[in-house]
N, CA, C and O atoms as a GROMACS GRO file, in nm:
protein
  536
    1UNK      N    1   1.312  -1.023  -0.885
    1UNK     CA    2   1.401  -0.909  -0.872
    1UNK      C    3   1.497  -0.938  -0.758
    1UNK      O    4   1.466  -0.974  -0.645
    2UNK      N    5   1.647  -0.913  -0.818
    2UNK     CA    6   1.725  -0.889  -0.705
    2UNK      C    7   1.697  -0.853  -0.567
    2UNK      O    8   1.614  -0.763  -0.581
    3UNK      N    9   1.718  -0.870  -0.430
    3UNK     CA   10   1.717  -0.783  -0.315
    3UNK      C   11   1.529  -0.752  -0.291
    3UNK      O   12   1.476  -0.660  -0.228
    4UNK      N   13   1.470  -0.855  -0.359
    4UNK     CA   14   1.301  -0.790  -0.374
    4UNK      C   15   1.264  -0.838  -0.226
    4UNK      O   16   1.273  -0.956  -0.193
    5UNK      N   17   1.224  -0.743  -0.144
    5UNK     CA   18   1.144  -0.792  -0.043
    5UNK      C   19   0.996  -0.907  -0.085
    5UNK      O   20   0.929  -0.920  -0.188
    6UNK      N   21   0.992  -0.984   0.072
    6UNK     CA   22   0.868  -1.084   0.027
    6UNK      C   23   0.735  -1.053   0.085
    6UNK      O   24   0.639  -1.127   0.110
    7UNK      N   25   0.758  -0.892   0.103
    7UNK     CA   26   0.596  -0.802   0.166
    7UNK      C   27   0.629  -0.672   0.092
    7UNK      O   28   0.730  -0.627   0.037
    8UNK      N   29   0.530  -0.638   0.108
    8UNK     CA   30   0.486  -0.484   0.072
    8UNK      C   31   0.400  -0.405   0.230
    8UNK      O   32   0.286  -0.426   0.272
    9UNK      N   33   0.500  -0.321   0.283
    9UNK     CA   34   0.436  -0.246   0.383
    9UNK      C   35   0.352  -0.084   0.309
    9UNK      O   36   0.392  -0.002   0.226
   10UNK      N   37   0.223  -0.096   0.390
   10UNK     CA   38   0.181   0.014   0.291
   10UNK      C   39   0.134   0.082   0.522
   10UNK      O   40   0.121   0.023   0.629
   11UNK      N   41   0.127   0.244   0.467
   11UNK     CA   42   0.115   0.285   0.618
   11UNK      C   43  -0.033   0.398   0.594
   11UNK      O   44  -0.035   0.500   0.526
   12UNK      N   45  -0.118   0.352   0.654
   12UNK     CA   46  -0.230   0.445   0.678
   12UNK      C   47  -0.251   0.563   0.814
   12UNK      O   48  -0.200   0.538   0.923
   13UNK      N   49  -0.337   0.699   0.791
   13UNK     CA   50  -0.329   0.746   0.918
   13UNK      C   51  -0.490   0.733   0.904
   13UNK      O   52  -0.560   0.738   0.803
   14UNK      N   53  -0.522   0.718   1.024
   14UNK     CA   54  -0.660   0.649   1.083
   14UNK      C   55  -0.686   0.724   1.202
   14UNK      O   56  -0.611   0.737   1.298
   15UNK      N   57  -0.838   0.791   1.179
   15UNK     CA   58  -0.896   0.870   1.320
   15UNK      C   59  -1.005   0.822   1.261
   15UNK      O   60  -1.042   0.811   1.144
   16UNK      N   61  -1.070   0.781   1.416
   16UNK     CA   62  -1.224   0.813   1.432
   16UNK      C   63  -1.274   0.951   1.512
   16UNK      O   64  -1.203   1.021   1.583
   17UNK      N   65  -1.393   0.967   1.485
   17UNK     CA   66  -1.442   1.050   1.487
   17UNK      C   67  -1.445   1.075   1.664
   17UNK      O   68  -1.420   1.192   1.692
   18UNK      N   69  -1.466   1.000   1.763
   18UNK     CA   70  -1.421   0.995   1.898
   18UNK      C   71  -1.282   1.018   1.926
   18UNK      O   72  -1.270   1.040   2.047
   19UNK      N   73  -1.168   1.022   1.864
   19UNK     CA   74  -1.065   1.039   1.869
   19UNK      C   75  -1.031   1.173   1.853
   19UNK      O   76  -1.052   1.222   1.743
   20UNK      N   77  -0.964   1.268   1.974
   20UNK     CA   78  -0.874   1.369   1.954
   20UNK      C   79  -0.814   1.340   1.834
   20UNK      O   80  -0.836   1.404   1.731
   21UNK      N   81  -0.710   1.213   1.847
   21UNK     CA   82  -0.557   1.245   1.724
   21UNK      C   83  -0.610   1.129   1.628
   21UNK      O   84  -0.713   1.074   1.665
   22UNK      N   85  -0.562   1.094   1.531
   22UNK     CA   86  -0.535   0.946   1.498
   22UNK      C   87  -0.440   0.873   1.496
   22UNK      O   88  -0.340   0.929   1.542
   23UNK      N   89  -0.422   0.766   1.463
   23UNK     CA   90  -0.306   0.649   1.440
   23UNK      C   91  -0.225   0.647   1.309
   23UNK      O   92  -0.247   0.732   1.223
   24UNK      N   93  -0.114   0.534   1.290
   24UNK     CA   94  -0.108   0.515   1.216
   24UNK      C   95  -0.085   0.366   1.209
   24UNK      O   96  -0.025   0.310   1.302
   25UNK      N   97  -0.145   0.274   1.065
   25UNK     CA   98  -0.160   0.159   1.050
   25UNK      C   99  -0.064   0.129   0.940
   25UNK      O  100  -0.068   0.183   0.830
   26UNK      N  101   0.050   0.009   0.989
   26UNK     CA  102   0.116  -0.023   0.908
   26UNK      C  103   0.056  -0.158   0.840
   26UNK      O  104   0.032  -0.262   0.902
   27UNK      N  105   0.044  -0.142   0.739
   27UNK     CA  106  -0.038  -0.324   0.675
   27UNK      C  107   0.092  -0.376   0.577
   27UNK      O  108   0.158  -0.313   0.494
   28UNK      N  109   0.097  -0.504   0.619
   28UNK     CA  110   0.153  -0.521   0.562
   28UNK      C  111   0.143  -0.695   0.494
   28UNK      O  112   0.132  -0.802   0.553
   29UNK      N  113   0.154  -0.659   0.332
   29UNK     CA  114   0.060  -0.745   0.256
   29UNK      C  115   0.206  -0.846   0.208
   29UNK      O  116   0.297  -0.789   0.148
   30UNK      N  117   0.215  -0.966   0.234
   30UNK     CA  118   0.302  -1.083   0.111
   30UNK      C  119   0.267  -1.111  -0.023
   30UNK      O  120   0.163  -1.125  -0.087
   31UNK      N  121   0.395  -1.116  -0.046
   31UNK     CA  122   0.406  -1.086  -0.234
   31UNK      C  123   0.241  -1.256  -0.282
   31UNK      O  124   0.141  -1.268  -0.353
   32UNK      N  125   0.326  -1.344  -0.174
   32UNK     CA  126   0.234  -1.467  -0.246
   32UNK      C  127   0.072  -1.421  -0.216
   32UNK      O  128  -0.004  -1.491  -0.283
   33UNK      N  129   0.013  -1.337  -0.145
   33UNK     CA  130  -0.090  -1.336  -0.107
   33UNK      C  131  -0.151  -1.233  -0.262
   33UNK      O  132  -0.227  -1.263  -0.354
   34UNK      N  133  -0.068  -1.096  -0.228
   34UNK     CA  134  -0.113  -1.008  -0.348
   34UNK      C  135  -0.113  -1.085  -0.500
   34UNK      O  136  -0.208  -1.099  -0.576
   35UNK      N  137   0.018  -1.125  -0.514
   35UNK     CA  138   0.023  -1.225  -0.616
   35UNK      C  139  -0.073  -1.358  -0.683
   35UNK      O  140  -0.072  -1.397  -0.799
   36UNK      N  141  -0.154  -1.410  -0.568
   36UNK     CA  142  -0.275  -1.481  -0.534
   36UNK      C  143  -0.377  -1.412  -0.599
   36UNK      O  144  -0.423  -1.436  -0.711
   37UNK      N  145  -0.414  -1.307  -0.506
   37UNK     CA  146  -0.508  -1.201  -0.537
   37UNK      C  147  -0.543  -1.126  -0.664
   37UNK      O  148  -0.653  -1.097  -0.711
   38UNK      N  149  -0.381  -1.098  -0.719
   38UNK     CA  150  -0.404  -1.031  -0.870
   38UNK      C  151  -0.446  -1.135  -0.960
   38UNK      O  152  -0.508  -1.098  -1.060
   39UNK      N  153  -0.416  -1.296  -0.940
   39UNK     CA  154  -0.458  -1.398  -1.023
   39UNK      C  155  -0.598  -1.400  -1.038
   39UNK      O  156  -0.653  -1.395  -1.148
   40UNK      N  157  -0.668  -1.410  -0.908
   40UNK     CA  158  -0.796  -1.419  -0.876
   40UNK      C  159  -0.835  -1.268  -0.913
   40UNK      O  160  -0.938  -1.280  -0.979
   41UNK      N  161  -0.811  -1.159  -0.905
   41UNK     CA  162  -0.869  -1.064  -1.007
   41UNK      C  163  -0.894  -1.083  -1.153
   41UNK      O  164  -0.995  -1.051  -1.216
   42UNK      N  165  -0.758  -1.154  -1.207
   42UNK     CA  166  -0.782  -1.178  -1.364
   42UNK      C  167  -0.698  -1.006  -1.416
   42UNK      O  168  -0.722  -0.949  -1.522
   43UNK      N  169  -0.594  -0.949  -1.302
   43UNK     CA  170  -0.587  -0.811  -1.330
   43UNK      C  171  -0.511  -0.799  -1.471
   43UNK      O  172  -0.549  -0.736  -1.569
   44UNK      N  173  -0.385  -0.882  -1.454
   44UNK     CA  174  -0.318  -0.858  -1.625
   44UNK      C  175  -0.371  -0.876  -1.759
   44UNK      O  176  -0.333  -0.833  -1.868
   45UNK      N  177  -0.492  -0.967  -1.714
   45UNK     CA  178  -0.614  -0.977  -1.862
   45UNK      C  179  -0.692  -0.849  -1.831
   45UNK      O  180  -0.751  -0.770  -1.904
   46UNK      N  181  -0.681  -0.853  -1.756
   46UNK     CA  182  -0.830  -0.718  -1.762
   46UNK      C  183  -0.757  -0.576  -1.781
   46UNK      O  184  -0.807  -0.467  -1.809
   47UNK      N  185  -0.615  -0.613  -1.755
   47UNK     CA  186  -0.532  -0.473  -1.805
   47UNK      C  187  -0.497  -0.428  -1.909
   47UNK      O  188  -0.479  -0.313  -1.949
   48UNK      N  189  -0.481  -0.595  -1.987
   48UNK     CA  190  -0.467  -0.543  -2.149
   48UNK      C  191  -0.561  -0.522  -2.213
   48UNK      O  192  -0.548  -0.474  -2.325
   49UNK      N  193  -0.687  -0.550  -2.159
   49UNK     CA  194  -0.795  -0.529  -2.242
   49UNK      C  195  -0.812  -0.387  -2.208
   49UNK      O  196  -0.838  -0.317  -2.307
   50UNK      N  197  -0.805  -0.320  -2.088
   50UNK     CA  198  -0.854  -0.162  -2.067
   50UNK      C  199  -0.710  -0.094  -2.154
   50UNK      O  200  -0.728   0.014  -2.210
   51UNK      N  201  -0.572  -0.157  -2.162
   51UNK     CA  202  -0.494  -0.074  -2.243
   51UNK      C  203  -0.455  -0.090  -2.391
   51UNK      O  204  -0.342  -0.090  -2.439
   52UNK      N  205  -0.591  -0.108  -2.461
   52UNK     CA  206  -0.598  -0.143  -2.612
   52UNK      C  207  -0.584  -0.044  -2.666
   52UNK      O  208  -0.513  -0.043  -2.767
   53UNK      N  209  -0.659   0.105  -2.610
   53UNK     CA  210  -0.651   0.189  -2.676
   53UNK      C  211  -0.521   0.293  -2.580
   53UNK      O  212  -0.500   0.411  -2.608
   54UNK      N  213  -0.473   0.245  -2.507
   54UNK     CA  214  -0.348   0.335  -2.482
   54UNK      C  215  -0.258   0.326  -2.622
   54UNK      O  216  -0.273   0.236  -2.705
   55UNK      N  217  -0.156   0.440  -2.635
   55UNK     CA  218  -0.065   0.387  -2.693
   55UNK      C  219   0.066   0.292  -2.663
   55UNK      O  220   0.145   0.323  -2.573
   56UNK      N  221   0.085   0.162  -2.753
   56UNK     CA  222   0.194   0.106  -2.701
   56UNK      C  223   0.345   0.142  -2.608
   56UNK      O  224   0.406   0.086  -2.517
   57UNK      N  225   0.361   0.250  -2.678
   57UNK     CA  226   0.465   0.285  -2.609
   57UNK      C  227   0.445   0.367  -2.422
   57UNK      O  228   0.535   0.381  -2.339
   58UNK      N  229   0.337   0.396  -2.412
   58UNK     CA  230   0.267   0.433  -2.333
   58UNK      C  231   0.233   0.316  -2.206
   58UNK      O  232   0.241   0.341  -2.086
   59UNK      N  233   0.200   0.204  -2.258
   59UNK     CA  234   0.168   0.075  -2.177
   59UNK      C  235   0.228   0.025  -2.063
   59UNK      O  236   0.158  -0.009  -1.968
   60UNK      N  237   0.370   0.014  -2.058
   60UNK     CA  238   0.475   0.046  -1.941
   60UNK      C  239   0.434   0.099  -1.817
   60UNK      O  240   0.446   0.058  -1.701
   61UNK      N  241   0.369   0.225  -1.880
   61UNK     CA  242   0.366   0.297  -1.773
   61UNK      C  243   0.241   0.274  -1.707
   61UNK      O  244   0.228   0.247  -1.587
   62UNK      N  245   0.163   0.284  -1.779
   62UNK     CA  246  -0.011   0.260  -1.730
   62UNK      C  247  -0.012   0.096  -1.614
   62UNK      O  248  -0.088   0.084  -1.517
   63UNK      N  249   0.086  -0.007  -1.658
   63UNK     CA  250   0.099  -0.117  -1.593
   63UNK      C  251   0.187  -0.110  -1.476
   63UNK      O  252   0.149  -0.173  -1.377
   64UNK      N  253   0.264  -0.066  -1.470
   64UNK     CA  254   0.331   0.009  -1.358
   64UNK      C  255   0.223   0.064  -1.258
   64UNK      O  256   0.192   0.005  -1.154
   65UNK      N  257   0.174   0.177  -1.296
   65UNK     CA  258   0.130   0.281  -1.200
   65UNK      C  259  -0.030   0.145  -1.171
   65UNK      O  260  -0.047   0.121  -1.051
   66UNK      N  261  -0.116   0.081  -1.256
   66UNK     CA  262  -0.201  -0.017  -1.231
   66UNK      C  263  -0.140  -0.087  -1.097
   66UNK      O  264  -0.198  -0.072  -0.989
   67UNK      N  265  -0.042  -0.149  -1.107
   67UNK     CA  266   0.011  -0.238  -1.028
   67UNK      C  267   0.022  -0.178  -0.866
   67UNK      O  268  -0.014  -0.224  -0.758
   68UNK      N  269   0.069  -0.087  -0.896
   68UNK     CA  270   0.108   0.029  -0.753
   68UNK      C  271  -0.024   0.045  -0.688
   68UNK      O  272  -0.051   0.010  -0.573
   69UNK      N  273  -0.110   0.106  -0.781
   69UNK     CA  274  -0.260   0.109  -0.747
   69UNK      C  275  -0.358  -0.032  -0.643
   69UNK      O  276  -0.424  -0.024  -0.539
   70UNK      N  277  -0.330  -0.128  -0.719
   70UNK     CA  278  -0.366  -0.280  -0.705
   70UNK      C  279  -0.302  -0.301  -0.553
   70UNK      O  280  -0.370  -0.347  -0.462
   71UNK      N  281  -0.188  -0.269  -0.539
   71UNK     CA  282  -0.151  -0.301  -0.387
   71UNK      C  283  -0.179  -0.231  -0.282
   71UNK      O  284  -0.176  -0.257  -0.162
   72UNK      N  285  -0.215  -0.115  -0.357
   72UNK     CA  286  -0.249   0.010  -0.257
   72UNK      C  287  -0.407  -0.030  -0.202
   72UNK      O  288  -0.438  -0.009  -0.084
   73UNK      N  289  -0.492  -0.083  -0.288
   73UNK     CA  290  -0.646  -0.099  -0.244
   73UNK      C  291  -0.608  -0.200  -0.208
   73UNK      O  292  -0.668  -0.189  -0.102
   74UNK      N  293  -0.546  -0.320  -0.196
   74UNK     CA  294  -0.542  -0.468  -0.157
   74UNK      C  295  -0.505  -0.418  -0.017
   74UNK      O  296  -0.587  -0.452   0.068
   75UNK      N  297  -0.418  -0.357   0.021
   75UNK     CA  298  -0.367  -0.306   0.155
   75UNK      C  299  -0.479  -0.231   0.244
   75UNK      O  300  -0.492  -0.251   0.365
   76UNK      N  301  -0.575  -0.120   0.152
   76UNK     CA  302  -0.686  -0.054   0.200
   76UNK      C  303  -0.795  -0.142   0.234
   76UNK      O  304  -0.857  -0.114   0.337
   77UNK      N  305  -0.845  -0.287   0.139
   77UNK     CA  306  -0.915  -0.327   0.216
   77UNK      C  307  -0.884  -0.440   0.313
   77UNK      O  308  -0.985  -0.505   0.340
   78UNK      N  309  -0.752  -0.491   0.384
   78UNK     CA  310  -0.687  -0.530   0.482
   78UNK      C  311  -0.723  -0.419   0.564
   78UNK      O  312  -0.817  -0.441   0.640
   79UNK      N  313  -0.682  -0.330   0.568
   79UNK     CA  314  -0.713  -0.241   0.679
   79UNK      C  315  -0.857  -0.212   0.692
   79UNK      O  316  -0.890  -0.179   0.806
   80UNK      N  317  -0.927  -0.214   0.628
   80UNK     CA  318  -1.066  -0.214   0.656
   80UNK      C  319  -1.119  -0.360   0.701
   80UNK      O  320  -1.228  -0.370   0.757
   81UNK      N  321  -1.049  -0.460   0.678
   81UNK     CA  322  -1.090  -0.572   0.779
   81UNK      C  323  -1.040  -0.575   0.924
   81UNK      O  324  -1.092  -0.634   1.018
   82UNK      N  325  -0.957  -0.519   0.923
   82UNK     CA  326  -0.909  -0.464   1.039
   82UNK      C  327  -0.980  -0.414   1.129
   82UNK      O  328  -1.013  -0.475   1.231
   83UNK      N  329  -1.018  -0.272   1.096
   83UNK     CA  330  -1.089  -0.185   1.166
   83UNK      C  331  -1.184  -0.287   1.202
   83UNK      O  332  -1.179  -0.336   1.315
   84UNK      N  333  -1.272  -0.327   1.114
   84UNK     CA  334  -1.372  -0.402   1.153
   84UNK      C  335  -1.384  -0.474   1.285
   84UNK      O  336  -1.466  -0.478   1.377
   85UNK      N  337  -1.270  -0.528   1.257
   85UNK     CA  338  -1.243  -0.606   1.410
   85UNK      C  339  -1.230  -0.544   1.533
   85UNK      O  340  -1.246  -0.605   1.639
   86UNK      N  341  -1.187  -0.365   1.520
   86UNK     CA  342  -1.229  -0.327   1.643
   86UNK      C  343  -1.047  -0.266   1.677
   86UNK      O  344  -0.968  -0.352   1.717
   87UNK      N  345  -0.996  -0.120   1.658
   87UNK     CA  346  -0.955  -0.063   1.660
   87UNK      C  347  -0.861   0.031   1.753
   87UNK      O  348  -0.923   0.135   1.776
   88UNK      N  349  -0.744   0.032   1.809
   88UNK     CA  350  -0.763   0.076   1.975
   88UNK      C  351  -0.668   0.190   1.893
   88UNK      O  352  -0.609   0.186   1.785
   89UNK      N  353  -0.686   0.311   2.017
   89UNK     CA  354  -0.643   0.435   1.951
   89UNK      C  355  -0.454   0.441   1.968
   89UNK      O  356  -0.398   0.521   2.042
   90UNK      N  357  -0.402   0.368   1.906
   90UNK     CA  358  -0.239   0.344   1.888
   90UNK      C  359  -0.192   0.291   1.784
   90UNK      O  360  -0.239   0.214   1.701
   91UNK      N  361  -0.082   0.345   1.798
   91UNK     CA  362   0.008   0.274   1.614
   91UNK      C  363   0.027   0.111   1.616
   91UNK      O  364   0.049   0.042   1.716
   92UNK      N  365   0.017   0.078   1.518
   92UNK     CA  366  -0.008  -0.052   1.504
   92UNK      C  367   0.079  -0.136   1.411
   92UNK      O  368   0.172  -0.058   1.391
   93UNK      N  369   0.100  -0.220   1.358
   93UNK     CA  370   0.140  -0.310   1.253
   93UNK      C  371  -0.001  -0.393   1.257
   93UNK      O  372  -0.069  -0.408   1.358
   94UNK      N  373  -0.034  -0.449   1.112
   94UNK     CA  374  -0.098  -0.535   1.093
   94UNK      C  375  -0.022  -0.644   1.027
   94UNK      O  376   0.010  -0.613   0.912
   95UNK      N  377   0.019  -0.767   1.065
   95UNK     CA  378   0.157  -0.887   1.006
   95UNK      C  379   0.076  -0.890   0.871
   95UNK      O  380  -0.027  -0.836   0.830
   96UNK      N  381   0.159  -0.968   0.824
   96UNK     CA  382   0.180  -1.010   0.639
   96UNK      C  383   0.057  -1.145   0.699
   96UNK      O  384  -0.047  -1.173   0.640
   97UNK      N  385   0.101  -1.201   0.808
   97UNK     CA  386   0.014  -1.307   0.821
   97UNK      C  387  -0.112  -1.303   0.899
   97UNK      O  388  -0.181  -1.400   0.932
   98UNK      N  389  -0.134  -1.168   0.926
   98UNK     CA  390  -0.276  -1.177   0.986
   98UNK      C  391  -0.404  -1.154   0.895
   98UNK      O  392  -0.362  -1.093   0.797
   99UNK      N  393  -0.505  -1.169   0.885
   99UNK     CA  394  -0.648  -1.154   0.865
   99UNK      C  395  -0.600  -1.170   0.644
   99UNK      O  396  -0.612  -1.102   0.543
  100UNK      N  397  -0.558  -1.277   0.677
  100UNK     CA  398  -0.542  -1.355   0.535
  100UNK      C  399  -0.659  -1.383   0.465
  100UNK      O  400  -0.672  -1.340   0.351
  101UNK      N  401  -0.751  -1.455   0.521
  101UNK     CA  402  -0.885  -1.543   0.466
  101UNK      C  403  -0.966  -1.384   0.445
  101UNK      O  404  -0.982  -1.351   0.328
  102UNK      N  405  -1.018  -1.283   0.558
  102UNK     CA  406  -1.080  -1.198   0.554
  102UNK      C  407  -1.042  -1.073   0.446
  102UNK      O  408  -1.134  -1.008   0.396
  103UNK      N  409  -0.924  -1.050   0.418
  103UNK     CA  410  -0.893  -1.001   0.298
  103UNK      C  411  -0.924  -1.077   0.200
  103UNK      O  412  -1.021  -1.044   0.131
  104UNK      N  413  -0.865  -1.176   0.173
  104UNK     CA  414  -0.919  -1.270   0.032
  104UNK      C  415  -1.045  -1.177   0.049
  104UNK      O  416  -1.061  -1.061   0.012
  105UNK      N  417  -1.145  -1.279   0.128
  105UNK     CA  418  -1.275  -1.238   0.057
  105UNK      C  419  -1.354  -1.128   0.027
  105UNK      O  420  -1.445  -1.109  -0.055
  106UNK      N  421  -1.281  -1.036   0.139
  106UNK     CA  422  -1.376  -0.842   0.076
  106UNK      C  423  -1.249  -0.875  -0.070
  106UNK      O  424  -1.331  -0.907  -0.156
  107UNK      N  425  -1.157  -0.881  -0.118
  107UNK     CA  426  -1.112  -0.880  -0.272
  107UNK      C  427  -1.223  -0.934  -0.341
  107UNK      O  428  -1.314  -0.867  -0.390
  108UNK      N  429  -1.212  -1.046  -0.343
  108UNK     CA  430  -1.292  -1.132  -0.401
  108UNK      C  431  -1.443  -1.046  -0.432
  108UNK      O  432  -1.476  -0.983  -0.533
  109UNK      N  433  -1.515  -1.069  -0.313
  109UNK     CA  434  -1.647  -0.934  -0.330
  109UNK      C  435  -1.612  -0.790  -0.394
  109UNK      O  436  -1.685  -0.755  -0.487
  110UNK      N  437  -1.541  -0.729  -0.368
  110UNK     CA  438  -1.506  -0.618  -0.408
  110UNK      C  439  -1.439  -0.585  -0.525
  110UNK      O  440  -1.413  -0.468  -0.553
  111UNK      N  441  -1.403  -0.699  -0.612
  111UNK     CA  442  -1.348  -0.683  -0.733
  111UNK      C  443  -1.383  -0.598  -0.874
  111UNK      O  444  -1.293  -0.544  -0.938
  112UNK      N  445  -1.504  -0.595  -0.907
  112UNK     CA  446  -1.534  -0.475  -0.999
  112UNK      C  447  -1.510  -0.365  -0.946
  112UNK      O  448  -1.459  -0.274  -1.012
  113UNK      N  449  -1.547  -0.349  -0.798
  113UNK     CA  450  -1.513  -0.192  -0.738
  113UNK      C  451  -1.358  -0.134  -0.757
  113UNK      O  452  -1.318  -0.025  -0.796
  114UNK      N  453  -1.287  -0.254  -0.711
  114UNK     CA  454  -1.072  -0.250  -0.714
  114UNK      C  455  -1.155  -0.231  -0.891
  114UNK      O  456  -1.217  -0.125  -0.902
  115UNK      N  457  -1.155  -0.312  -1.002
  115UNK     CA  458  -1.102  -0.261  -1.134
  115UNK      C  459  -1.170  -0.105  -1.117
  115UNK      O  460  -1.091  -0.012  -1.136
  116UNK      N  461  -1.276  -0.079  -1.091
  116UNK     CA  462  -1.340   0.082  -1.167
  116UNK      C  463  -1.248   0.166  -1.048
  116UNK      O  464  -1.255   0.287  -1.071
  117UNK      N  465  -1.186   0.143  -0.958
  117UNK     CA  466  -1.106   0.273  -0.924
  117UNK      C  467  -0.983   0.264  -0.957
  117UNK      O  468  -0.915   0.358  -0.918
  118UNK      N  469  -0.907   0.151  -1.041
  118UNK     CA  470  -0.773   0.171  -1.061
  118UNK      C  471  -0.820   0.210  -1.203
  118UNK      O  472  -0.746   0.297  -1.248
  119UNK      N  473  -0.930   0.170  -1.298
  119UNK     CA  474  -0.934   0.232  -1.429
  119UNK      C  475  -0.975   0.364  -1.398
  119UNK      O  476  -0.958   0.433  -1.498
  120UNK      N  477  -1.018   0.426  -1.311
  120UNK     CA  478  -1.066   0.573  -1.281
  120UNK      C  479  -0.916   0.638  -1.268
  120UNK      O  480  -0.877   0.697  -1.368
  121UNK      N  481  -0.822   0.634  -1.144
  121UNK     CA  482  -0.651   0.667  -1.138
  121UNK      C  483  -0.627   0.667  -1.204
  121UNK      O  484  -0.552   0.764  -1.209
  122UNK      N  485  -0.632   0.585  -1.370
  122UNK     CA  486  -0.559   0.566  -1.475
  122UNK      C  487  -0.587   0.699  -1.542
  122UNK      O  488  -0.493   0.774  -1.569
  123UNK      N  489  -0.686   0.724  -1.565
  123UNK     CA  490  -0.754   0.873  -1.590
  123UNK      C  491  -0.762   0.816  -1.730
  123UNK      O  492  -0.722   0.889  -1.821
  124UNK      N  493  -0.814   0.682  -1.763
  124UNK     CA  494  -0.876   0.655  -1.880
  124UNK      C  495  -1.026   0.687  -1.879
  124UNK      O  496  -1.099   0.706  -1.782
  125UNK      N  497  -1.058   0.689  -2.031
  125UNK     CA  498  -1.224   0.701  -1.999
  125UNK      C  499  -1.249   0.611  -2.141
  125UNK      O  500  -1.158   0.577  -2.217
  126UNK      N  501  -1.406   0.577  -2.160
  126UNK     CA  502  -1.472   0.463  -2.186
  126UNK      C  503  -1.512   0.540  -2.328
  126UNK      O  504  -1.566   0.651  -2.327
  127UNK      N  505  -1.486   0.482  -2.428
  127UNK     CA  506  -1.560   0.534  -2.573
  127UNK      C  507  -1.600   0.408  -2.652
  127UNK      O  508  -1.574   0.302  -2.596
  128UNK      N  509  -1.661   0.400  -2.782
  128UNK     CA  510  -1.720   0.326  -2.833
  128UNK      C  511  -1.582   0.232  -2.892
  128UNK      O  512  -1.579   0.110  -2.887
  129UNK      N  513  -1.495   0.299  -2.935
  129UNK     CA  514  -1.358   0.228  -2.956
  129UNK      C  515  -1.269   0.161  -2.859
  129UNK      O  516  -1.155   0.119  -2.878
  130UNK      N  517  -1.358   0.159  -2.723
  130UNK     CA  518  -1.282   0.125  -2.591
  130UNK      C  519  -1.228   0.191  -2.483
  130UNK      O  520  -1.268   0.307  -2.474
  131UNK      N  521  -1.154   0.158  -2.404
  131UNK     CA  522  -1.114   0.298  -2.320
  131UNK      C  523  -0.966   0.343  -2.365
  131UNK      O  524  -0.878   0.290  -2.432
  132UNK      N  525  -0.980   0.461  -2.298
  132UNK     CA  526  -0.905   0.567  -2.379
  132UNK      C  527  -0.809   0.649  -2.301
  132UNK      O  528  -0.831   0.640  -2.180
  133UNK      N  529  -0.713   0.722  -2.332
  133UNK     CA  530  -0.659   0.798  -2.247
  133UNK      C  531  -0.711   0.951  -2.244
  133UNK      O  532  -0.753   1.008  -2.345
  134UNK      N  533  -0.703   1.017  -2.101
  134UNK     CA  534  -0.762   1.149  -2.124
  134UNK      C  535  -0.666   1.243  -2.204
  134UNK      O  536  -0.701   1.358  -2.231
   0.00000   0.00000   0.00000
C-alpha cells in the first residue's frame, strides 16, 4: 500500500492495583515481525477454513476485521511481555524493536488461544456444517 507505514502503534491504559492512576503503553509492533507471526500462525489458512460457512460476499469483511483483531492480540501479548519485565508507573513507548524473541514465543505458545478469541470477535459459532455466522 501506498504511504503504508512499516509499524503498527497500538496504545494500552495499564494500572496496577498499587497504583492511584494508570499509564499508558504505546507498543509498537513491525509489519515484518506481525507479518512473520501471521505466517507462523498459519492465520490466512486457518481463516478460510473458519470462513467456509460465511457467505462469500460477506468474507471481505470477516478478513478485515480478523486481521485488525490479529494485531490487536499480537500487540496485547508484547505488552504482556513487557509488564513482565517489570513496569514503572509512567507513559511509555515500547520500540518496534524491543522484546522481539519474547513476543515470538508467548505467539507461538499462545496460538490456539489468539485463533479461539479472534473466532469468538468474529461472533461465529461452531455447527456440524462448520462455523457459522451468528
Amino acid at each position: 500500500v501506498e504511504g503504508a507505514s512499516d509499524s503498527v502503534h497500538c496504545v494500552f491504559n495499564v494500572k496496577k492495583r498499587s497504583w492511584k492512576g494508570g499509564v499508558q503503553v504505546e507498543v509498537v509492533m513491525k509489519r515484518n515481525q506481525i507479518d512473520r507471526l501471521e505466517e507462523i500462525l498459519q492465520h490466512s489458512s486457518w481463516l478460510e477454513v473458519v470462513l467456509r460457512g460465511v457467505p462469500v460476499e460477506s468474507r471481505g469483511g470477516y478478513r478485515e476485521k480478523s486481521h485488525d483483531l490479529l494485531v490487536q492480540l499480537l500487540c496485547f501479548h508484547k505488552l504482556h511481555a513487557f509488564i513482565q519485565q517489570g513496569i514503572k508507573q509512567e507513559n511509555i513507548q515500547v520500540s518496534g524493536d524491543a522484546l522481539i524473541a519474547e513476543t515470538d514465543e508467548v505467539v507461538e505458545r499462545e496460538a490456539e488461544e489468539i485463533k479461539r478469541q479472534i473466532f469468538i470477535e468474529l461472533d461465529l459459532v461452531e455447527t456440524e456444517e462448520g462455523p457459522q455466522t451468528l
